[in-house]
C-alpha positions in Angstrom: 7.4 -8.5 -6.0 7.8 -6.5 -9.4 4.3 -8.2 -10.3 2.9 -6.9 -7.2 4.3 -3.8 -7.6 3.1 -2.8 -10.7 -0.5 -3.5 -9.8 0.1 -1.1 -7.4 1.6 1.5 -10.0 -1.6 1.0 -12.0 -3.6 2.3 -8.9 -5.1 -1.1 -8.0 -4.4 -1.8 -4.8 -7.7 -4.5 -4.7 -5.8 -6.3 -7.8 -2.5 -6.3 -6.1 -3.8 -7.6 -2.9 -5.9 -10.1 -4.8 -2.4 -11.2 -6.8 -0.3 -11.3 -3.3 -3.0 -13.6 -1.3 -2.7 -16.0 -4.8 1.2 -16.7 -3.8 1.6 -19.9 -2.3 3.3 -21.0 0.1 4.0 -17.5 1.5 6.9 -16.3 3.0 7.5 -14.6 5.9 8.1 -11.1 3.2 4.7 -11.5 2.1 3.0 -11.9 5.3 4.5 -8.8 6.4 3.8 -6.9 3.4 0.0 -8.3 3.4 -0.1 -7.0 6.9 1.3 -3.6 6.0 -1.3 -3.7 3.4 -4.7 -4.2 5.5 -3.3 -1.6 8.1 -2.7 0.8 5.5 -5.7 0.7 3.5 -8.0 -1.7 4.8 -8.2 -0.6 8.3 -10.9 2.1 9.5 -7.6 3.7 10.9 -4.3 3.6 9.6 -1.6 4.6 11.9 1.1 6.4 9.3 4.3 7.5 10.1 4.5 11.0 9.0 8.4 12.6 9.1 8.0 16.1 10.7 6.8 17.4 14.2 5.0 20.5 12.4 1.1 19.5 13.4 -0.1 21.6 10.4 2.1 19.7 7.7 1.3 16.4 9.5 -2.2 17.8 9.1 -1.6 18.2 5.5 -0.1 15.4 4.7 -2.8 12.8 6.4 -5.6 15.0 4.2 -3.7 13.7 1.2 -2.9 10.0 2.6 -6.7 10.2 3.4 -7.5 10.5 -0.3 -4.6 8.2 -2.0 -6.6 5.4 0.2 -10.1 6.0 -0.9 -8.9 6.3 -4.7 -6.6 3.6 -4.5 -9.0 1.5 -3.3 -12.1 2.6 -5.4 -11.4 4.9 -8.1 -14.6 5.1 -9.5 -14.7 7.6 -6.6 -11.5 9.8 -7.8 -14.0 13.0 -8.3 -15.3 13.1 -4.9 -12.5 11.8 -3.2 -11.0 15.5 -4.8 -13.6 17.4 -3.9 -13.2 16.6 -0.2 -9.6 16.7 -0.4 -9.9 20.4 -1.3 -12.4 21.1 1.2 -10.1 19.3 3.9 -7.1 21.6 2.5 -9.3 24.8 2.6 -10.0 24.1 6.5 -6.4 23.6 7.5 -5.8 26.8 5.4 -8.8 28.6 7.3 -10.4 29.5 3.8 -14.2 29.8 3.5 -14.0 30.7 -0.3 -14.8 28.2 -2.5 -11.8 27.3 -4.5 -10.7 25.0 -7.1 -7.9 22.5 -5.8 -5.3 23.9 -8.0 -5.6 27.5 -6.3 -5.9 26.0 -3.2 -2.5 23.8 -3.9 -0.8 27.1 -4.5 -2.0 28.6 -1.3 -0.2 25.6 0.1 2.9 25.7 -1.9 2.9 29.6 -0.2 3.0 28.4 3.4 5.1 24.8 2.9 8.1 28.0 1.3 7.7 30.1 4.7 8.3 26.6 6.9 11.3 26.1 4.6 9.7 23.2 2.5 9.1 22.9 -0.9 5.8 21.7 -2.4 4.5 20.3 -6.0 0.6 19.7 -6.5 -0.7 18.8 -9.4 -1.8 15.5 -11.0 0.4 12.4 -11.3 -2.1 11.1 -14.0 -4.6 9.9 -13.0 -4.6 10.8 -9.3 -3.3 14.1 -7.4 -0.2 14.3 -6.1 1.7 16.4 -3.8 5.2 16.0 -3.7 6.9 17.7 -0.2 10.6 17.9 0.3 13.1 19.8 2.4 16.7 20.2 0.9 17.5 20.9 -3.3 20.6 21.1 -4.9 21.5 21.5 -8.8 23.4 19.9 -10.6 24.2 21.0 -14.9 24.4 18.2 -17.2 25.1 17.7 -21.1 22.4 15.0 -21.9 22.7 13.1 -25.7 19.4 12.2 -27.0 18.3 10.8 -30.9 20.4 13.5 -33.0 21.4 16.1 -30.5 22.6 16.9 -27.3 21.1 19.5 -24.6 22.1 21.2 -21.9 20.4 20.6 -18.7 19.6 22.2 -15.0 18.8 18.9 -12.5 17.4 19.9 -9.2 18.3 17.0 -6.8 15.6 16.8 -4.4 15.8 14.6 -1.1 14.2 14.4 2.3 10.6 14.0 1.4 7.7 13.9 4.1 5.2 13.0 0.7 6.3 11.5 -2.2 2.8 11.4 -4.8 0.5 8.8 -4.4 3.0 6.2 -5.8 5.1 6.2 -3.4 2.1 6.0 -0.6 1.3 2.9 -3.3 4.1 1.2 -2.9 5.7 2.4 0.5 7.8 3.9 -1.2 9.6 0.6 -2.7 8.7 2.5 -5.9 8.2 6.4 -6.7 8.5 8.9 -9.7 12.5 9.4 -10.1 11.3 13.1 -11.1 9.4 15.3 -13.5 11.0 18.3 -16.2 9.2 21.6 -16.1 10.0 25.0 -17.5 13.0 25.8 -15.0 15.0 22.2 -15.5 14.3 18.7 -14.1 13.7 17.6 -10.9 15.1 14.0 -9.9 13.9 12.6 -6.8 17.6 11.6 -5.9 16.7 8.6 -3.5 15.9 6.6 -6.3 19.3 6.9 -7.5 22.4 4.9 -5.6 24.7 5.9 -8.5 24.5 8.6 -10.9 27.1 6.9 -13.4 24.7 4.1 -14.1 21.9 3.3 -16.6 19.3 3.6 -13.8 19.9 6.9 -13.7 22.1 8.1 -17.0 19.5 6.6 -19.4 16.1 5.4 -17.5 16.3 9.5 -16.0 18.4 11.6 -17.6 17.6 10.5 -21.5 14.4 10.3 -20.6 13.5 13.4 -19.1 15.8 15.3 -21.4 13.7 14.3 -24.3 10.4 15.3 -22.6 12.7 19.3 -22.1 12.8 18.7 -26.0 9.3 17.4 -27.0 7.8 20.1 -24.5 9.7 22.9 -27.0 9.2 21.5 -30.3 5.9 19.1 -29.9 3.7 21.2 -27.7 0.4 20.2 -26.8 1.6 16.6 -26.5 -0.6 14.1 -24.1 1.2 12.6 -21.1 0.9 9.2 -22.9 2.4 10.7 -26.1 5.3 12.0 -24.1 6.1 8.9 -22.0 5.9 7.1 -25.6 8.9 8.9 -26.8 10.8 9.0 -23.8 10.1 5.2 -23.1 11.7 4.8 -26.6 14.6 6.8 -25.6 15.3 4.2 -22.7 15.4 1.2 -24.8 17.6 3.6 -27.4 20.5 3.4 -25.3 20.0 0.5 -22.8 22.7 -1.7 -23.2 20.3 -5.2 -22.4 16.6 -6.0 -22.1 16.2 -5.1 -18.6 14.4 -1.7 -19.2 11.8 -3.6 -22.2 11.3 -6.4 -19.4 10.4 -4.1 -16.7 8.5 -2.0 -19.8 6.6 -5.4 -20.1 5.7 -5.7 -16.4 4.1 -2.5 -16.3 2.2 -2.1 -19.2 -1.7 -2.0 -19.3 -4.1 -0.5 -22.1 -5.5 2.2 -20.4 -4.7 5.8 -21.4 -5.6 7.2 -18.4 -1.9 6.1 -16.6 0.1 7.5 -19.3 3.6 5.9 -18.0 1.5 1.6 -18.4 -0.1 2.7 -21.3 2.9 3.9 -23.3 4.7 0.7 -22.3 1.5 -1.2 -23.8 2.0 0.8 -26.8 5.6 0.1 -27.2 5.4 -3.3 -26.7 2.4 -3.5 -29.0 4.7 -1.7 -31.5 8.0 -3.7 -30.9 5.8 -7.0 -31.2 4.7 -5.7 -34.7 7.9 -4.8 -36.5 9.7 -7.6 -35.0 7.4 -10.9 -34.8 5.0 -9.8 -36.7 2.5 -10.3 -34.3 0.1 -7.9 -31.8 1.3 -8.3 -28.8 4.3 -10.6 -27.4 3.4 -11.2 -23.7 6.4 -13.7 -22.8 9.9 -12.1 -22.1 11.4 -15.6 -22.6 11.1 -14.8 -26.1 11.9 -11.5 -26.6 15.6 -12.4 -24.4 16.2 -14.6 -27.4 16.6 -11.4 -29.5 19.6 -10.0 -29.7 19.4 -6.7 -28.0 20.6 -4.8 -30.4 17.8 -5.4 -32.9 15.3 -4.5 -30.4 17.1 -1.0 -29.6 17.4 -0.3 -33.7 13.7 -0.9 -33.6 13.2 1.7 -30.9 15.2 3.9 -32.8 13.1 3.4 -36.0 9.9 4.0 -33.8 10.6 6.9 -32.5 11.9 8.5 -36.0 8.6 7.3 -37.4 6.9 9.0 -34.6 8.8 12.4 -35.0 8.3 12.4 -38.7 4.4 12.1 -38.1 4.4 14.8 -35.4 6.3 17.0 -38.0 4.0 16.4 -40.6 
């Protein structure tokens, strides 16, 4: 299912369904999950299960779902499907004025406060979000990254009614583990079973402390740029190859998902210094590398990188 999975990460839910019907003999998992599938984005109306009795937010929320199916499915449609996005969110928000989604997100954020919610909009590149959740809680940690160590605010967020258009993706089998912005990080804590382990010490932590630093000292970075560096950071201080396999999994060349097409790069990078080649496809042969070598590799990567960003 991680092949499957990461189609649907790349916002190709045709490709994905094209790689699950391939799988033979299916199981009873697959037939299950290829029914969930056609219901959800194949059907003229998909019944969705939407966690809150508040009509308005339900109201929100399917306006949202509504567009993470047509884009998912077609996203040479992705500026359209926006446009009517907004103008859905303007009539549940009784506003005749004409204006851009991001002020219109905002409006929403207002009201989603009042009900005692909190609300991201925005872009998870390259589709809209939102994010929705009800409870928060902070936690302060002292993260160690390449050469220093910074102190960090975590805002542990849990009991989402919308979780970006990755979760909707994936039914939430996978999701962002959380973004950094100017008031700390925020981890989607679900994704999390035990905050002492890599998953979430190194694959979240490292990595979104490093994007607190690059946003100070490298400003102006792309999204791509940024997951570059903190992809890098993961395979740093991962202790085996499980982070670089799942790297290799994910990654497509196509700059406009910035978390695929960093893993592309890195691999393409990795493949270089170390085989000498373009591109090593096959994780058979990097698990004959000592691990070590490939996270001193990292390391030298992402110094190069810094040195050229200083420059």
């Amino acid at each position: 299912m991680d092949r499957f999975f990461s189609l649907c990460l790349q916002g190709d839910i045709n490709a994905a369904m094209e790689y699950l019907n391939s799988i033979q003999p299916k199981t009873n998992e697959i037939e299950k999950l290829q029914q969930m599938y056609k219901e959800r984005f194949f059907s003229q109306k998909s019944d969705e299960n939407i966690l809150t009795e508040d009509n308005w937010i339900r109201d929100v929320v399917s306006a949202y779902y509504d567009y993470f199916r047509t884009v998912l499915t077609n996203a040479d449609v992705i500026n359209n499907a926006e446009v009517n996005l907004n103008k859905s969110l303007r009539r549940l928000l009784k506003i005749e004025s004409p204006l851009n989604i991001d002020e219109t997100e905002n409006e929403l954020a207002a009201i989603f406060t009042e009900k005692g919610y909190s609300f991201l909009g925005g872009v998870t590149p390259p589709f809209r979000g939102a994010y929705i959740w009800k409870r928060t809680e902070t936690v302060h940690f002292n993260v160690e990254i390449p050469h220093q160590s910074i102190p960090v605010s975590v805002h542990m967020m849990s009991d989402f009614i919308l979780d970006g258009w990755m979760g909707y993706a994936t039914f939430n089998n996978r999701s962002v583990g959380g973004w950094a912005n100017e008031d700390g990080l925020y981890c989607n804590i679900k994704r999390y079973k035990d905050l002492d382990d890599d998953q979430f010490q190194v694959s979240y932590l490292k990595h979104e402390a490093q994007h607190v630093y690059d946003y100070t000292y490298f400003p102006g970075l792309k999204s791509y740029e940024l997951e570059y560096r903190a992809k890098l950071v993961e395979l740093i201080y991962s202790k085996n190859h499980f982070i670089l396999e799942k790297f290799l999994k994910d990654a497509k060349n196509d700059a406009d998902f910035p978390h695929p097409y960093a893993s592309f790069n890195i691999i393409t990078n990795l493949s270089s210094s170390i085989f000498n080649k373009d591109y090593e496809p096959n994780i058979n042969v990097w698990l004959e590398k000592d691990y070590k070598e490939i996270s001193s590799t990292a390391l030298k990567l992402f110094e190069k990188n810094s040195n050229e960003l200083m420059q």
